[in-house]
C-alpha positions in Angstrom: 0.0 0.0 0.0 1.4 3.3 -1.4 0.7 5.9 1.4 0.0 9.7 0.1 2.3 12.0 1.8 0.7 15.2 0.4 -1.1 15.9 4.0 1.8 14.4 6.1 3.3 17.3 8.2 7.0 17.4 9.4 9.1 19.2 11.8 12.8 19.6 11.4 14.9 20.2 13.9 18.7 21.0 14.1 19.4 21.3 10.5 21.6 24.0 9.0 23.2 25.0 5.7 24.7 21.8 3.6 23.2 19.2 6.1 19.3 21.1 5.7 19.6 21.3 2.4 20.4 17.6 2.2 17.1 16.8 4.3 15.2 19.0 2.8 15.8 17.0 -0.9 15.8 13.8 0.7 12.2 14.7 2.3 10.9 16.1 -1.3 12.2 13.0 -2.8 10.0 10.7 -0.5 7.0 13.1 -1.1 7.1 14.9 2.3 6.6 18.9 1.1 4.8 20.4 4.2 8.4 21.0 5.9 9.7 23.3 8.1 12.9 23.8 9.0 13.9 25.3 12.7 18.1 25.0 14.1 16.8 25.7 17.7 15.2 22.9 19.5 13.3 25.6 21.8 11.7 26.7 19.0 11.1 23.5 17.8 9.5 23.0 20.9 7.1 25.9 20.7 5.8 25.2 17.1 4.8 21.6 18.6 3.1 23.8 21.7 1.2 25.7 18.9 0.8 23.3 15.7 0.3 19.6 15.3 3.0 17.9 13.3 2.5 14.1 11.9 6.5 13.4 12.4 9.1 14.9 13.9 13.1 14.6 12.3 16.2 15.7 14.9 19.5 15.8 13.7 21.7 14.6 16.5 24.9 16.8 17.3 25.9 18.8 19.8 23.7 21.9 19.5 20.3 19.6 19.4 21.4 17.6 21.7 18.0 14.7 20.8 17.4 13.5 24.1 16.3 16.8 26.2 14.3 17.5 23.0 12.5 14.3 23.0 11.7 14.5 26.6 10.6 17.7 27.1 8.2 16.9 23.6 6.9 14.0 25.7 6.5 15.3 28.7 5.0 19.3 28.4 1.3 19.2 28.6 1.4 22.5 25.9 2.2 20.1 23.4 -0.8 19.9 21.1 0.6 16.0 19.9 2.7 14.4 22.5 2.3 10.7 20.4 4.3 12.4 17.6 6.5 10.2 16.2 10.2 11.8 16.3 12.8 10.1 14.1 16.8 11.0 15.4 19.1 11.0 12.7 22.9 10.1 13.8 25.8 9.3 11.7 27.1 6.5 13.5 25.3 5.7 16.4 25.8 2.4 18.7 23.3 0.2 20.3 24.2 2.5 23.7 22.9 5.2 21.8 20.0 3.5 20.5 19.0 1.8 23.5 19.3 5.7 25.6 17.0 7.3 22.4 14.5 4.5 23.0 14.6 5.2 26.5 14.3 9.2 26.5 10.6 8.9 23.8 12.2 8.8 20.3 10.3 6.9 18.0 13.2 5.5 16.4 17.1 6.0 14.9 17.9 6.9 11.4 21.2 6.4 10.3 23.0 8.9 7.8 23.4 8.5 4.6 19.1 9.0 4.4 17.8 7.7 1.4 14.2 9.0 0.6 13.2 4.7 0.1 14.2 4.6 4.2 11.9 7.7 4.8 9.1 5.9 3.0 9.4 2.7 4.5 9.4 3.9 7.8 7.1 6.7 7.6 4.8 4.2 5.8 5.5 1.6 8.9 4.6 4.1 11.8 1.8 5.6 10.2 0.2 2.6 9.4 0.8 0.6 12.2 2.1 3.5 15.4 3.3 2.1 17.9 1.2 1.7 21.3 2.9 4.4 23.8 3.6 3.8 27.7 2.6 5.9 29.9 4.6 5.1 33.9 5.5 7.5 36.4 9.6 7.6 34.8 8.7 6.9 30.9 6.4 8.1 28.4 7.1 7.3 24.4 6.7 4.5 22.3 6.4 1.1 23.6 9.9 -0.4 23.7 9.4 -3.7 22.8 8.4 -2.6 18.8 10.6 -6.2 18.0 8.7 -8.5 19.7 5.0 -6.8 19.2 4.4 -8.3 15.6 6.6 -11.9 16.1 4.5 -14.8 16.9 6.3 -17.3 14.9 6.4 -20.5 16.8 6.8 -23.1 13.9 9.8 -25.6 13.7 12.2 -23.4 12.7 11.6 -21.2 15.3 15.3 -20.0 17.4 16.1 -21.6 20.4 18.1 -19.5 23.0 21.8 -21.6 23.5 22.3 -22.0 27.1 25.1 -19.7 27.9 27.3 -23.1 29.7 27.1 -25.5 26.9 28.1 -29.0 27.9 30.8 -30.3 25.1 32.0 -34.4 25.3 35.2 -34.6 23.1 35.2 -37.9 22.0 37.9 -40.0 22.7 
């Protein structure tokens, strides 16, 4: 199912010069024109106080800074959309990284080089099927367990966890 992106409002945040430019053709290319473009997370922050966006994009570098962003989105009742889906785009993040964005609300991690087929896919993915969100007295965001929501597979083939002290007879 080919999903019409025409309506699809997005918010970007932390993009300057070269690197918004780059976004901003990468974004047409998947469809997505109703874009604005803001390099202060506060003011990011006040458009999603004022406006509802469909999807959120944050660059991740050290003006942004993705986390505090993603948090306060989550957590200030003046947001108008606090289920926003916001997408952090790193250049080489590790699973640290990934595991702390999952844990401070962000929706999920994007990985430079963007290619406008990724934006589809997982626009198309999260928009068709969002993820439920958790709400606890020390988390709010998506549910973390997006992996294991939609895998039911049980047949024979099915991977079985290795005990971690395998018992090996040499033969003799």
């Amino acid at each position: 199912m080919k999903l019409d992106f025409d309506k699809v409002r997005v918010l970007a945040v932390g993009s300057k010069g070269y690197a918004a430019v780059m976004l901003r053709t990468v974004l047409n290319a998947a469809g997505l024109f109703r874009l604005e473009l803001v390099e202060e997370p506060r003011r990011a922050l006040e458009l999603l106080c004022s406006d509802a966006f469909d999807v959120v994009f944050i660059e991740e570098n050290l003006q942004t800074g993705g986390h505090p962003f993603a948090l306060a989105a989550r957590r200030n009742k003046a947001v108008v959309n606090p289920l926003v889906p916001i997408f952090l785009i790193a250049a080489s993040p590790r699973r640290l990284d990934v595991e702390q964005s999952r844990d401070h609300g962000i929706s999920d991690v994007l990985v430079r080089p963007l290619s406008a087929a990724l934006i589809v896919r997982k626009l198309s993915q999260i928009l068709t099927q969002p993820r439920p969100f958790i709400a606890a007295p020390t988390f709010f965001g998506p549910d973390r367990r997006a992996k294991t929501r939609n895998h039911t597979f049980s047949g024979p083939d099915r991977r079985v966890r290795t005990p971690r002290k395998a018992t090996i007879s040499v033969g003799g």
